[in-house]
Structure formats: structure tokens, C-alpha cells
C-alpha positions as CSV (number, residue, x, y, z in Angstrom):
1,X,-120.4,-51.1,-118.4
2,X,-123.6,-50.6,-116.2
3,X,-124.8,-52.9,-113.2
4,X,-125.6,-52.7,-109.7
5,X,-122.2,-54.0,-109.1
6,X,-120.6,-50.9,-110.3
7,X,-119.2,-48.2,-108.0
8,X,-121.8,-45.1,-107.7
9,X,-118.4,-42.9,-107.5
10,X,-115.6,-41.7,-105.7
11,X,-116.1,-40.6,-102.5
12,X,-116.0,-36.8,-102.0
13,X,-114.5,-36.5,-105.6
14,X,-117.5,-35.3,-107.8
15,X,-115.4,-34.1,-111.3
16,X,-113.2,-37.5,-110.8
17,X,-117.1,-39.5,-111.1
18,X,-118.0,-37.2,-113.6
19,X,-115.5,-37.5,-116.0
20,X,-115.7,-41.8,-115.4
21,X,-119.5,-41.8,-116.1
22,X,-121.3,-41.4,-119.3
23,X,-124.5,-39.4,-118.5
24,X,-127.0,-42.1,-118.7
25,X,-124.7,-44.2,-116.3
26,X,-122.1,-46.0,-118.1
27,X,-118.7,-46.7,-116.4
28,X,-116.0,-46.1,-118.8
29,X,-113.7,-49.0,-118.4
30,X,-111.0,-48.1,-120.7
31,X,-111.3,-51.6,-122.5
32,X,-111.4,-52.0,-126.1
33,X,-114.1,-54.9,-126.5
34,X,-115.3,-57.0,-129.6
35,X,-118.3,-59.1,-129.6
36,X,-117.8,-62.5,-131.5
37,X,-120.8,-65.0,-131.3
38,X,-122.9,-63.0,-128.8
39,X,-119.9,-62.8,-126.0
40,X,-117.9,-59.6,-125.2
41,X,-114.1,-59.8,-125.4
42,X,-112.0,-57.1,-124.3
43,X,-109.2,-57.2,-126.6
44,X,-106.9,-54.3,-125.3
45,X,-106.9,-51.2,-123.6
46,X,-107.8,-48.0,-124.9
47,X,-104.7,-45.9,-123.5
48,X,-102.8,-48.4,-124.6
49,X,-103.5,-47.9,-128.7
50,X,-100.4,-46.5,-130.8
51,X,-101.7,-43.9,-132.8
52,X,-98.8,-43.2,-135.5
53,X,-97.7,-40.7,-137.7
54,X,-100.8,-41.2,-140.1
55,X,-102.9,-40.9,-137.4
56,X,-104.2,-44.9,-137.6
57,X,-104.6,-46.6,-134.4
58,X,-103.0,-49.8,-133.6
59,X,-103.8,-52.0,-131.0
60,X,-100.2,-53.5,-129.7
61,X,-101.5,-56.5,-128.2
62,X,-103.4,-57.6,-131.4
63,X,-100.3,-57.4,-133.0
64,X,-97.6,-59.0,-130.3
65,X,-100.3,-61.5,-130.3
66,X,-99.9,-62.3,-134.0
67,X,-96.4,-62.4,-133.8
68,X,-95.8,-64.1,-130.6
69,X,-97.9,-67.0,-131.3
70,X,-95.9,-68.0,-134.4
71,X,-92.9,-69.1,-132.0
72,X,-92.9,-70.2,-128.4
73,X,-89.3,-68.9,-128.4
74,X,-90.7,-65.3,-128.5
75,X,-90.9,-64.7,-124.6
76,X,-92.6,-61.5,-125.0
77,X,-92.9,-58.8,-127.3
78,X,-93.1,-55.1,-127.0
79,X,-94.3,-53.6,-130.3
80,X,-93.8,-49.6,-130.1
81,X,-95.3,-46.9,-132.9
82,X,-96.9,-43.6,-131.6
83,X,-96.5,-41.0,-133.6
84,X,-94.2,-42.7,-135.5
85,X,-94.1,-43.6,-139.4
86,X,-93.8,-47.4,-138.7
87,X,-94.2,-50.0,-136.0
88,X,-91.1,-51.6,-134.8
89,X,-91.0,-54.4,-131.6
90,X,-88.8,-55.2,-128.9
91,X,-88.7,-59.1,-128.7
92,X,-87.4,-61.0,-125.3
93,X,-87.0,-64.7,-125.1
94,X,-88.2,-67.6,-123.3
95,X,-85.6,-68.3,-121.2
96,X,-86.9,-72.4,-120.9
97,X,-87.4,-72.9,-125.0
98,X,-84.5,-70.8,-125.6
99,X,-82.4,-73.4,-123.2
100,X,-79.3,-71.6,-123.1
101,X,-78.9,-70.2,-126.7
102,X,-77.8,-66.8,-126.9
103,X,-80.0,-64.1,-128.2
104,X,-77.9,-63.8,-131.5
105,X,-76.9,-67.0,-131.9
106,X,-78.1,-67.4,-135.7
107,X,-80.8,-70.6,-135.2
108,X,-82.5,-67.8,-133.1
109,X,-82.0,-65.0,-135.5
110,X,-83.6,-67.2,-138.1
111,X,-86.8,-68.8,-135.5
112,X,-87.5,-65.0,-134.5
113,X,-87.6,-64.2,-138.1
114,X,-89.6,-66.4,-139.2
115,X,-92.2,-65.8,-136.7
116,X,-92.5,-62.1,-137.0
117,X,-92.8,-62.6,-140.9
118,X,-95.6,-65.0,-140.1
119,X,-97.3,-62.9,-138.0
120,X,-96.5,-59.9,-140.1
121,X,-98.5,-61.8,-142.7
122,X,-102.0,-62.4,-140.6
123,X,-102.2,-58.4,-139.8
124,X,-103.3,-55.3,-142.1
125,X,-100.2,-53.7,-143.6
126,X,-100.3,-50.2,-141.3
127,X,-99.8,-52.9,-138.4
128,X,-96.9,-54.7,-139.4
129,X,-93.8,-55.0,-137.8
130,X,-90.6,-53.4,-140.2
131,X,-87.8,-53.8,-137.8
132,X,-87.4,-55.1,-134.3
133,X,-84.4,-56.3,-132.1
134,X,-84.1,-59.2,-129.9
135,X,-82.8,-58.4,-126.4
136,X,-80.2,-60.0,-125.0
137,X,-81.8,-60.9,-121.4
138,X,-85.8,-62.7,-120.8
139,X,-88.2,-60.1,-119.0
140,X,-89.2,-61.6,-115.9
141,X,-92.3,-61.2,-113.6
142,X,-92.6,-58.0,-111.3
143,X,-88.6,-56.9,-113.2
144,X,-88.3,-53.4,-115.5
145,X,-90.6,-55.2,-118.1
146,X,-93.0,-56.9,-116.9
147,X,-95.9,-56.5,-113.7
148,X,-96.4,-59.9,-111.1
149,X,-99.2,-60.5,-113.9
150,X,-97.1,-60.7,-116.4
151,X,-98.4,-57.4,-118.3
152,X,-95.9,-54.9,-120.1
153,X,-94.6,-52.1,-118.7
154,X,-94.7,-49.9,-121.6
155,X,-93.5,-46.7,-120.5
156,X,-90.6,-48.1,-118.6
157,X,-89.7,-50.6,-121.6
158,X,-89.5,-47.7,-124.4
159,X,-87.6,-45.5,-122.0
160,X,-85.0,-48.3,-120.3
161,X,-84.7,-49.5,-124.6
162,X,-84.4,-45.8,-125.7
163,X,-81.2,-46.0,-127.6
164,X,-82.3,-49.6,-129.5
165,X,-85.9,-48.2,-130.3
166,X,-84.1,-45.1,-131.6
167,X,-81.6,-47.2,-133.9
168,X,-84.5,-49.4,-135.5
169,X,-86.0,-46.2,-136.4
170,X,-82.7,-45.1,-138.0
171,X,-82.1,-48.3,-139.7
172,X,-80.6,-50.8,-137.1
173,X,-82.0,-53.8,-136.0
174,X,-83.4,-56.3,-137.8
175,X,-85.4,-55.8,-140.8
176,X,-88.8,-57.6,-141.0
177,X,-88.9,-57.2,-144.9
């Protein structure tokens, strides 16, 4: 972006402006934007893209958005790929819509399923979700998971679910098919 609004630099750090600024004066945000209708809209963030084994990138959000949409029982998602051969997702509950039912009690199981085989269906097959597992405890606001703004903490998700991400890759979990 470019306006009179934007910061001229950091102060006393000229490689830290440098390498923000495009030579004719762009700010690089770090936003991945569309334009639909004539309006910008930032659709996800570009450090945020899972680039997998294949080399395609994936933008997470576009595809927790598909899936999470399906069901309002899907609290949040966490869908995780880099340099791996597939995508697999982390799925927490909403702790009001899920009123008490346990994350593997099978009405669950079978809501969850359904909506990640929906979603699964609205994206391009390199985006897809094989296998995920639902978490036994909702991510809450400002937690491990999740900022005051309700954004996910990636890094701190993939590393505090190590051991579960590992398993779906080795054929545990639950399989989207």
C-alpha cells in the first residue's frame, strides 16, 4: 500500500525501511488481497501460506473457512501442511453449541464429519483436508491457541499438538475420505 498515511520508516533503522518498501514506495503489508467488484479484500497473510511437499501454496484460512462454516459446532480450526504431502486440521469445539457433549461422543464425530466433507467439497483437491482430530478441550481467547482477537497461534498450536499432528500423518485420527 501507498498513502500519506503510511510510515516514511523506522527511525534510525535504514535496512529495516528498506527491506519494507518497494522502490517506488510501496509498503509491503504482508496481506494476501483479492479484488472482487472493484473492493480490496485481504484474504490471509502471506507468512501464513502452507507451502507443501509439492511445493503449492495453500492459504489456511481459505480453507478453515470452508470447513468451519459448514457447522457452528466447529469452534475453530487449525489446518496444518508445510512441507508436507497432505493437509491435515486440528478442530476445537464451540463450547456453547457443543453444550456439554464430549468431543468423541459419536453425534459429534458424525456433525464434524460432515462438515469437513462439505467443506472438503467447495475447495481444489491440493487443499483438502485428509485427516484431522477433534480436541478434547475449546481454545479460548488470549489461551495457547488463540490471541484476545481471537486469531490462531500457529506456531504454538503445531508445537503444543506435536504428537496428534504427527499420528494423522501416520495414519491416526480421523480420516476425511
Amino acid at each position: 500500500m501507498r498513502s500519506e498515511a503510511v510510515m516514511r520508516g523506522y527511525r534510525g533503522k535504514p535496512e529495516e525501511t528498506a527491506a519494507v518498501f518497494t522502490e517506488d514506495g510501496f509498503l509491503r503489508t504482508g496481506d494476501i488481497g483479492v479484488i472482487e467488484d472493484g473492493y480490496l479484500r485481504i484474504v490471509d497473510r502471506k507468512k501464513e501460506l502452507i507451502i507443501n511437499a509439492a511445493g503449492k501454496n495453500i492459504s489456511p484460512s481459505a480453507v478453515e473457512s470452508a470447513i468451519k462454516s459448514r457447522s457452528p459446532l466447529i469452534g475453530q480450526l487449525c489446518v496444518i501442511g508445510d512441507a508436507r504431502p497432505y493437509n491435515v486440521a486440528l478442530v476445537a469445539l464451540d463450547p456453547d453449541v457443543a453444550a456439554g457433549r464430549a468431543h468423541d461422543d459419536p453425534t459429534v464425530r458424525d456433525e464434524v464429519a460432515r462438515a469437513v466433507k462439505e467443506g472438503n467439497a467447495r475447495l481444489a483437491r491440493v487443499e483438502t483436508v485428509r485427516r484431522y482430530a477433534i480436541v478434547p478441550d475449546p481454545w479460548i481467547p488470549g489461551g495457547d491457541e488463540l490471541t484476545p482477537t481471537m486469531k490462531l497461534k500457529r506456531r504454538p498450536i503445531t508445537e503444543k499438538f506435536a504428537d496428534t499432528v504427527e499420528s494423522l500423518y501416520d495414519g491416526g485420527g480421523i480420516d476425511a475420505g
